[in-house]
N, C-alpha and C positions, 0 to 999 in steps of 0.2 A: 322371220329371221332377217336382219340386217346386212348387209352386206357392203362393206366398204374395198373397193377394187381401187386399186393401184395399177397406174402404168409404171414400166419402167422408165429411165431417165434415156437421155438424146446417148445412138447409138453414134460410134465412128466410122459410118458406112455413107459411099457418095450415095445421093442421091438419085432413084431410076436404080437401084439395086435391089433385086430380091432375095431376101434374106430369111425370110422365115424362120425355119426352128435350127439354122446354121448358129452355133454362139459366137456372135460377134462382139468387140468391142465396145464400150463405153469413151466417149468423149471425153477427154481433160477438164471440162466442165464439172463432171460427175459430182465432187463435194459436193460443189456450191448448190447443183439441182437438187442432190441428195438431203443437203440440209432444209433444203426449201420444202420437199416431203415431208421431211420429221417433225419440221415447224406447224406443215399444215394438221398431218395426225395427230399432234399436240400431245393430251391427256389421256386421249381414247382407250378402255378396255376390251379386248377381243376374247372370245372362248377360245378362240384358237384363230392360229394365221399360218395360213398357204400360201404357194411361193413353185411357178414353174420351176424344174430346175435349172432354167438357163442361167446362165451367167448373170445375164444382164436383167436379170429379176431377183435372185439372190442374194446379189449385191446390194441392193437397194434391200430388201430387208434387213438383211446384217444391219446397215448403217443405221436403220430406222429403228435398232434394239430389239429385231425378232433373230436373232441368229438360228435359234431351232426351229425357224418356219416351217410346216410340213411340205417336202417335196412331192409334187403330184404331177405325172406326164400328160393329165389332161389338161392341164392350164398351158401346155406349149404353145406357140404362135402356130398358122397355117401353115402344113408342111407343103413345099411348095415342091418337092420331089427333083428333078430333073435340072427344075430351073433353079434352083437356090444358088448365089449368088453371080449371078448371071443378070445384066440387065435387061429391061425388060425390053427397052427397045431394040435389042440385039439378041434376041432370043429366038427361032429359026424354025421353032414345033409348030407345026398347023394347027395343033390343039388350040394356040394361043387365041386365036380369033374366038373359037369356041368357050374358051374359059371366059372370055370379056363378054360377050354374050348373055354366059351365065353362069357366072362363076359360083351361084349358089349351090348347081347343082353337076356340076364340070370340075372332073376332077387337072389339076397340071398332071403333066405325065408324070408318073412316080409318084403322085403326093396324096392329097385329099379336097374334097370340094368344102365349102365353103361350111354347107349341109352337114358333111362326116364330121369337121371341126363343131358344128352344132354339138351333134350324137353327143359326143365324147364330153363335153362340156356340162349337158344336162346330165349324164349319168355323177358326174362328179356335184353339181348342186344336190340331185334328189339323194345321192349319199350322205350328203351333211346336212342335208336339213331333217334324213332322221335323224340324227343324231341329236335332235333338240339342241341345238347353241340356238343365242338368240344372238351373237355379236360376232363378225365372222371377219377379217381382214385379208386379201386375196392380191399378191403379187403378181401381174401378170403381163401379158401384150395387149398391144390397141386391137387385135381382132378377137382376142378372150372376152374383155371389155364391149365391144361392138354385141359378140353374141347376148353377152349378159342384157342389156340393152333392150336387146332384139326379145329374148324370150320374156323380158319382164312386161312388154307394150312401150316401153319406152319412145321408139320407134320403129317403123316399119322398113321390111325390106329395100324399098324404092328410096329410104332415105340414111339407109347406112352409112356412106361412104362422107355425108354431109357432117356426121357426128362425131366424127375419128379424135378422141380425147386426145389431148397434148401428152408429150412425152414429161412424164411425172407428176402428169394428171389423178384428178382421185373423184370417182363418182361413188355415192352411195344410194343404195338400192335397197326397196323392201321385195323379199323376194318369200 
């Protein structure tokens, strides 16, 4: 199965803000990235196209001509619990030292580890790839995309963070 994964476009959150699966705004920029999307997906046919339901994913499918993209709560960004929008330098949980350590398997207070965002991710591929499609197009976050990444070899744990796709980036994957 192919898999063509989509970031969203540049949020309107400063910088040093943890935002996870809070739906925040899009930037004024939005067209202009959003068209840059649509250009780069071009012709492409997909068996079907998925789509977090956040805002800031949806949107960017609408524009890209999937308006009934299928909504799926596993493609949400890392729920970051406690800390969601809250910076991170100003953030005050003891945990936090522990989540930087290992945030693979650390959960933030209230939210999910890195790991759980795995779980929930692979149970939504090995759904669809029974499903026989062979062409699959996937609106999502830079840490949905990371995962994907991560489970295909793409790259390894130690160099995830190195890999963080641009905002309205497009990787495809054989998965």
């Amino acid at each position: 199965m192919k898999i063509t994964m989509i970031r969203h476009t540049s949020v309107d959150v400063e910088p040093g803000i943890c935002y996870g699966q809070t739906d925040v705004p899009l930037k004024e920029t939005f067209p202009k990235e959003a068209a840059e999307v649509k250009r780069k997906l071009g012709e492409k046919h997909f068996d079907a196209v998925y789509t977090s339901p956040l805002t800031r994913c949806v949107r960017l499918a609408d524009f890209c001509g999937y308006p009934d993209a299928i909504r799926d709560n596993r493609l949400k960004e890392l729920n970051f619990g406690d800390w969601e929008m809250q910076r991170f330098d100003e953030i005050t949980d003891p945990r936090l030292q522990e989540w930087y350590d290992d945030y693979y398997n650390v959960a933030p207070t209230g939210g999910e580890s890195f790991y759980d965002q795995r779980l929930r991710l692979e149970s939504f591929l090995n759904e669809i790839k029974a499903m026989g499609k062979e062409s699959v197009a996937i609106f999502a976050h830079g840490g949905i995309l990371l995962q994907v990444m991560l489970i295909t070899g793409q790259i390894t744990l130690d160099e995830t963070f190195d890999h963080q796709p641009p905002y309205g980036g497009i990787i495809e994957i054989e998965f």
